[in-house]
VEXDREN-2710 file (C-alpha; in Angstrom, 1 decimal):
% VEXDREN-2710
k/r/px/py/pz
1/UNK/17.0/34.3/8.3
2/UNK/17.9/33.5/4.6
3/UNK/15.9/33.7/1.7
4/UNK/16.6/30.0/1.3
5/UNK/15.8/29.1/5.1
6/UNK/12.8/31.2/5.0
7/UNK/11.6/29.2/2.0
8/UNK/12.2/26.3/3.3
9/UNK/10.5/26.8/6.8
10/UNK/7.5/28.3/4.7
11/UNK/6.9/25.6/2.2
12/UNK/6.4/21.9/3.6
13/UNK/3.3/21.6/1.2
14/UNK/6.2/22.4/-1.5
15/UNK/8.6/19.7/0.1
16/UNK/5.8/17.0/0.2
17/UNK/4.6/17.6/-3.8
18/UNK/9.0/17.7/-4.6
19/UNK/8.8/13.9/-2.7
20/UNK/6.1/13.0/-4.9
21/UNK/7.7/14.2/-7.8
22/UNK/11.0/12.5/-7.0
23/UNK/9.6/8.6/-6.4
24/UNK/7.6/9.3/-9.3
25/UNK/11.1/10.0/-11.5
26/UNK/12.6/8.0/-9.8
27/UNK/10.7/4.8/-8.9
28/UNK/12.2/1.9/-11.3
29/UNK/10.1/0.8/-14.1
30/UNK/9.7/-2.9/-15.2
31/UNK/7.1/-3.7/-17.8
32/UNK/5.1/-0.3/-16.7
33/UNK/5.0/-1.3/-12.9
34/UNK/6.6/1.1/-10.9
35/UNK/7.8/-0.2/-7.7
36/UNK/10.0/2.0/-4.6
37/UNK/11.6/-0.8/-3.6
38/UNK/14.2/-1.5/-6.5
39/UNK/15.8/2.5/-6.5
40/UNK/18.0/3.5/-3.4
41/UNK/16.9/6.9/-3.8
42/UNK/12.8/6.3/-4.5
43/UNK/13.1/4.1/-1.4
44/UNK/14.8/7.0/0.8
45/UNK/12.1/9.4/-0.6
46/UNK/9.7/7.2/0.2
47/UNK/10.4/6.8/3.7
48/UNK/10.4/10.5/4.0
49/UNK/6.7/10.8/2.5
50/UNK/5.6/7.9/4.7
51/UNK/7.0/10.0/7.7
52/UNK/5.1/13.0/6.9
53/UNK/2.0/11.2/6.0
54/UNK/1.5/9.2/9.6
55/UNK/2.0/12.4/11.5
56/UNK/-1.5/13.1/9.4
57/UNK/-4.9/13.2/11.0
58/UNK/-7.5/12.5/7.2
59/UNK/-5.7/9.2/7.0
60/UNK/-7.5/6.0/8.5
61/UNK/-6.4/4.7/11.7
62/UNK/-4.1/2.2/10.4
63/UNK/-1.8/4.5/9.0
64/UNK/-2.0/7.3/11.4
65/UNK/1.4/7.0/13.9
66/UNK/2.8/4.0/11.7
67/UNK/5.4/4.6/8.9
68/UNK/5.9/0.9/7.7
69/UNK/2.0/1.1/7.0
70/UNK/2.5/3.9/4.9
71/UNK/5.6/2.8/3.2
72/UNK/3.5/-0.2/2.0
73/UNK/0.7/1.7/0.6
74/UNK/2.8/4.2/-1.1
75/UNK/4.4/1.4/-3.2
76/UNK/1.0/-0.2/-3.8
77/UNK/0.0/3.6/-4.6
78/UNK/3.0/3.8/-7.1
79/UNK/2.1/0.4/-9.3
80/UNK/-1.2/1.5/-9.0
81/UNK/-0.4/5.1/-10.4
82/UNK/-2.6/6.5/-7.9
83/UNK/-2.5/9.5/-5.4
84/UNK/-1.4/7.8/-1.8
85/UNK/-3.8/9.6/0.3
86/UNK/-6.5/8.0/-2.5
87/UNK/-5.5/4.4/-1.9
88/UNK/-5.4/4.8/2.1
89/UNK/-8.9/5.7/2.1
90/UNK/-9.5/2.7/0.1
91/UNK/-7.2/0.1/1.3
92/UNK/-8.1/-1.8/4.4
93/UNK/-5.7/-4.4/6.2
94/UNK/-7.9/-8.3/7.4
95/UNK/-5.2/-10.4/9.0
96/UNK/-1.9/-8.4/7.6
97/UNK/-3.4/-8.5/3.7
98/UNK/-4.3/-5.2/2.1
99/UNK/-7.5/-5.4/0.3
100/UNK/-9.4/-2.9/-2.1
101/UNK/-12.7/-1.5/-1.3
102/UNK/-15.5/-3.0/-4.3
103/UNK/-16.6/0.1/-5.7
104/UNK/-12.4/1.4/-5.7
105/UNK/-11.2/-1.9/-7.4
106/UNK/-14.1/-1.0/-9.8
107/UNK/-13.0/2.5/-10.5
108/UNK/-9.5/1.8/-11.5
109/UNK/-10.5/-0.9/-14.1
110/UNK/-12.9/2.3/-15.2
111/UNK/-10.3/4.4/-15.7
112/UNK/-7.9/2.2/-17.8
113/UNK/-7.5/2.9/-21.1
114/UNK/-7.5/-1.0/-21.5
115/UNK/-11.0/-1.9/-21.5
116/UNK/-14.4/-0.3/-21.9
117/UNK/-16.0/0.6/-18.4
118/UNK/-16.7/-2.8/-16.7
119/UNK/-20.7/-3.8/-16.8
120/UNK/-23.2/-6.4/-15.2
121/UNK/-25.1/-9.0/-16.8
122/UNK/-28.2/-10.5/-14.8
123/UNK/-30.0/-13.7/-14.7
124/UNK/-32.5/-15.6/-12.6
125/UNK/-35.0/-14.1/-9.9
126/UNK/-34.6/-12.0/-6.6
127/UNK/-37.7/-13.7/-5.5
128/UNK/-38.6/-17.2/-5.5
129/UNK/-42.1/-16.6/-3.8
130/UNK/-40.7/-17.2/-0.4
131/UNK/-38.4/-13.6/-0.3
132/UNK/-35.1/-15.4/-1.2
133/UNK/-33.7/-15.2/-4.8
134/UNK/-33.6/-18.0/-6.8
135/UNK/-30.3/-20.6/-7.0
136/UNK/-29.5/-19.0/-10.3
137/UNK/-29.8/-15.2/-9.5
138/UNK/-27.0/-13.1/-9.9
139/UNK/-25.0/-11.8/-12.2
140/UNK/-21.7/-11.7/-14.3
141/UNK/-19.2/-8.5/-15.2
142/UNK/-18.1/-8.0/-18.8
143/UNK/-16.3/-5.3/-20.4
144/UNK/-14.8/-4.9/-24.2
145/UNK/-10.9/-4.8/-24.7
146/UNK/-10.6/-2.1/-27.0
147/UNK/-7.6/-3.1/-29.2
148/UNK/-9.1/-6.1/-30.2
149/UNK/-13.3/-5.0/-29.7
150/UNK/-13.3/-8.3/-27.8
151/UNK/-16.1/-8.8/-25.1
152/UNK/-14.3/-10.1/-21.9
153/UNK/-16.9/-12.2/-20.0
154/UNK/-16.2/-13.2/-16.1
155/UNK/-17.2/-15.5/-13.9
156/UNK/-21.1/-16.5/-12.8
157/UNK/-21.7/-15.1/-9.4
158/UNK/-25.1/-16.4/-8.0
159/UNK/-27.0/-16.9/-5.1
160/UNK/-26.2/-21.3/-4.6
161/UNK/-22.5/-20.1/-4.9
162/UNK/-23.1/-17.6/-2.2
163/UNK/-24.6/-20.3/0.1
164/UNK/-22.4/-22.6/-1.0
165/UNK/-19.6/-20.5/0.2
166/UNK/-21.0/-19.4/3.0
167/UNK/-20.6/-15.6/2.3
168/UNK/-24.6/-15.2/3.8
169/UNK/-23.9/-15.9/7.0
170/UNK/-22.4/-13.8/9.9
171/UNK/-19.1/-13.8/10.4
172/UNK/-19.2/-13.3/14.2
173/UNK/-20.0/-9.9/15.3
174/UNK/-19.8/-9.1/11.7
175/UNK/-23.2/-9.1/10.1
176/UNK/-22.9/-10.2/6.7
177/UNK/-23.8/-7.8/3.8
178/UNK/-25.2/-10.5/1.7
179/UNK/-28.2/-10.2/3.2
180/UNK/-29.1/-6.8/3.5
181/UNK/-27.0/-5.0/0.1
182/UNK/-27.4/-8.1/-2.2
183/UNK/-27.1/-6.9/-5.2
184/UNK/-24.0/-4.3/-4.0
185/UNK/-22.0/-7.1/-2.9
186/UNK/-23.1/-9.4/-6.2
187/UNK/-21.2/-6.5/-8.3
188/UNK/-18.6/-6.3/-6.2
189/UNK/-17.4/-9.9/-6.0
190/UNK/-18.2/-10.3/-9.9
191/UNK/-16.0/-7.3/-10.6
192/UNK/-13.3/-9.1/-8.4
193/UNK/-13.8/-12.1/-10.3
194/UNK/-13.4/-10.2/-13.5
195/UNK/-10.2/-8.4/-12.5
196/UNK/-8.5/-11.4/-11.5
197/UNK/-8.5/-13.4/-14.7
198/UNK/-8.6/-10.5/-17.0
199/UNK/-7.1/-7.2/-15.4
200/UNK/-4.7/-8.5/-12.7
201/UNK/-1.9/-6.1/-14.1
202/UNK/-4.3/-3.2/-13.2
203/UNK/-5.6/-4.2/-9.8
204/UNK/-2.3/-6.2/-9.0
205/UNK/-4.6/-9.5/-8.5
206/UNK/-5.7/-7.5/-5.0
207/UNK/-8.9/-8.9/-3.7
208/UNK/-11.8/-7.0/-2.2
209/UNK/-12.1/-6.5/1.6
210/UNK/-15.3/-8.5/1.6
211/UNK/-13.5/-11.4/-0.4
212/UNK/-10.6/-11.4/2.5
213/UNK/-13.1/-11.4/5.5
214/UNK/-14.6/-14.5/4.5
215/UNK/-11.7/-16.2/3.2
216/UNK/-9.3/-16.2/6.0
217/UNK/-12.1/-17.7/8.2
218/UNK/-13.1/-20.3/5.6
219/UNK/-12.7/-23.9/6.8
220/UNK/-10.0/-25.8/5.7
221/UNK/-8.1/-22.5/4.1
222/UNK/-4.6/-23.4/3.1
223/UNK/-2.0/-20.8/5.0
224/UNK/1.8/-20.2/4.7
225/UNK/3.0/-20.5/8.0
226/UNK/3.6/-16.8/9.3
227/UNK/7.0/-15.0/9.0
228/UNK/8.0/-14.0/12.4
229/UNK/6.8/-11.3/13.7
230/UNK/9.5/-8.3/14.5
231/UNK/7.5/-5.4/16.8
232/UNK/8.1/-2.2/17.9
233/UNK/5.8/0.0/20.3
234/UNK/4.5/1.8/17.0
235/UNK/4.3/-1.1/15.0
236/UNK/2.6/-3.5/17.7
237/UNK/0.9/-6.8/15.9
238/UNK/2.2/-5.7/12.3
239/UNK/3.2/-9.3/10.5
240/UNK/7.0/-10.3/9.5
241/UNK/6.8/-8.2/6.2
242/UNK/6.0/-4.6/7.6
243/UNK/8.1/-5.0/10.5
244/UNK/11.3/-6.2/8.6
245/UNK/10.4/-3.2/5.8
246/UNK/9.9/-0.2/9.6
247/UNK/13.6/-1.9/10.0
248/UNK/14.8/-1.1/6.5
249/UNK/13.4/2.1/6.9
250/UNK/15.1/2.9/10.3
251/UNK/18.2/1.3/8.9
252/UNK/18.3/3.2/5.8
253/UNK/17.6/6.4/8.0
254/UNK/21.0/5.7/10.4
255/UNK/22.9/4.9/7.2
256/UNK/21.9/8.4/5.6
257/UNK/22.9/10.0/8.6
258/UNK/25.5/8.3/9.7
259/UNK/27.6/8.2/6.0
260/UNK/26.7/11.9/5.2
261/UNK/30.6/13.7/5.2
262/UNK/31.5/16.7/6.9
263/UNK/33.9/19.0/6.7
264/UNK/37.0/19.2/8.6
265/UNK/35.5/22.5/10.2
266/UNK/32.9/20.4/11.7
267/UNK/35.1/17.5/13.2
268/UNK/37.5/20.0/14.8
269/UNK/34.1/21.9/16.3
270/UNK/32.9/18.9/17.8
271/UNK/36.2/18.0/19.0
272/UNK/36.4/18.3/23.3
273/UNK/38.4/20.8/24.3
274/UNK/42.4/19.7/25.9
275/UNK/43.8/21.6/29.0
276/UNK/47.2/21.7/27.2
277/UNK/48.0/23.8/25.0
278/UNK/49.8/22.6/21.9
279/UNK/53.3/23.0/21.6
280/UNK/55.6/24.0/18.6
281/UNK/57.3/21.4/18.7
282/UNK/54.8/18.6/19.1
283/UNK/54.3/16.0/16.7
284/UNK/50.9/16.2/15.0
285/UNK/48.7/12.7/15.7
286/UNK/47.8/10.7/12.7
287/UNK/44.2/11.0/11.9
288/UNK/42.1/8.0/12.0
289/UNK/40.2/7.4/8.9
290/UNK/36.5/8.4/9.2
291/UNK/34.8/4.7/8.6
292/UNK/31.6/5.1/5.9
293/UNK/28.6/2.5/6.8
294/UNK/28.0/0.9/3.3
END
C-alpha cells in the first residue's frame, strides 16, 4: 500500500473537513450570501458532503438515507454560515418548507454582530381572575442596531391575536403549545416577527416550525399550486424542488464520471480481446473520437 493510499484509506474525517473547506472557498458570494448552487465546483462538493452526511446515524430522520435533503440544508447551512450538522438538528420540514426551531432562529440574531442580543418587552396580565391572561398580555422583541444605537421595536404579540389566529387550539393530534408553554411560544413568535421585518438577511425570512404548523392549516391560506412531484424510492413524497435538485445531483454525478479522460493505456486495457492476430500489413482502423457529455 502507498503512503498516499494509506492516507487516504485512514483519513475520511480529513476528507469530510477538506469538503467543508472547499464549498466554503468556493461557494460564490453575492452581497455576503453564500450560496452552492451558483459554482460548478461548490455544487459537486456539495453533493459529496451530502453523500457522506445521510449515510450518518446523529442526523434527524429526515436527512438520514436522503441526499437531496441534505443538499438543501447544506446551502441553507452555507447562507447561514453555520456548521451543517447544527442546522439539521434545528431545521424541520411541515409540508416540504424548512422551518427554524424558536430558540435557534433566536440564537443566530444573538450572535450577529448587527444588533445587540434580541430582548422581550411585556404588558398586560397572565391572569384575568378566571386563569386566562388578559386580551392584551404578551409581549414584543426589541433589540439596538449598533451602528446607528437605534432601538429596533417588533411587532405586539398578545393573547386576542393568539385567539384570533387560532394558534390556542389543537391542531389535530397535535396539542397546541399555547396552552401549556405560553410564554415560550409568546417569545418565540415575537422573535419571528422581529426577524422578519428587521433581520431577514440573517434568518433568510425562515419562519419558525410552530409558525408553519398553523399556517399551512389556516383557512383560506393562499397556495402556489405544487410543482410536480418527481420521486425516487429514497426520495418518496419529497416536493418538485428536492426531487428536480436528487436529479441534478445524480446528473452531475454521471457527468463527472462519465467526462473524466483516460489514458490510452486504459482504453486499450478495456478493449475485448480479437481471435486474430494482427497482421503487418493491416491497415490500422481510424479511431472514433471519444464524445465528452457537456
Amino acid at each position: 500500500m502507498t503512503d498516499s493510499t494509506q492516507s487516504t484509506a485512514l483519513s475520511p474525517a480529513r476528507e469530510a473537513a477538506s469538503i467543508e473547506r472547499g464549498l466554503a472557498m468556493d461557494a460564490t458570494s453575492f452581497e455576503g450570501v453564500h450560496t452552492v448552487f451558483s459554482h460548478g465546483n461548490a455544487f459537486n462538493l456539495a453533493v459529496k458532503m451530502a453523500s457522506m452526511l445521510s449515510d450518518s446515524t446523529v442526523i434527524p430522520a429526515p436527512y438520514q438515507g436522503n441526499p437531496s435533503n441534505c443538499l438543501i440544508a447544506i446551502d441553507y447551512a452555507a447562507r447561514l454560515r453555520v456548521s451543517p450538522v447544527m442546522l439539521m438538528q434545528n431545521m424541520d420540514v411541515v409540508k416540504g418548507r424548512p422551518g427554524l426551531r424558536g430558540a435557534f432562529l433566536i440564537g443566530l440574531i444573538n450572535a450577529c454582530p448587527l444588533f445587540s442580543r434580541i430582548k422581550f418587552e411585556w404588558r398586560g396580565s397572565p391572569d384575568d381572575g378566571t386563569g386566562q391572561p388578559t386580551g392584551d398580555y404578551g409581549c414584543r422583541a426589541y433589540a439596538t442596531e449598533v451602528e446607528t444605537g437605534d432601538v429596533l421595536q417588533g411587532t405586539w404579540v398578545d393573547w386576542a391575536m393568539v385567539i384570533g389566529e387560532g394558534w390556542d387550539r389543537d391542531n389535530g393530534s397535535q396539542k397546541s403549545k399555547w396552552n401549556t408553554l405560553r410564554d415560550q411560544m409568546f417569545q418565540y413568535r415575537a422573535a419571528s416577527f422581529w426577524s422578519r421585518t428587521n433581520a431577514s438577511d440573517v434568518t433568510l425570512g425562515l419562519h419558525t416550525v410552530e409558525e408553519l404548523d398553523y399556517l399551512e392549516n389556516a383557512p383560506g391560506y393562499a397556495r402556489e399550486s405544487p410543482s410536480p412531484v418527481i420521486e425516487h424510492d429514497h426520495d418518496r413524497g419529497m416536493p418538485g424542488l428536492l426531487g428536480e435538485l436528487a436529479d441534478r445531483a445524480r446528473s452531475a454525478a454521471a457527468h463527472i464520471d462519465l467526462a473524466e479522460p483516460r489514458s490510452p493505456a486504459e482504453d486499450e486495457s478495456s478493449a475485448p480481446p480479437t481471435d486474430t492476430a494482427p497482421t503487418n500489413d493491416a491497415q490500422p482502423k481510424a479511431r472514433r473520437p471519444r464524445r465528452i457529455i457537456e
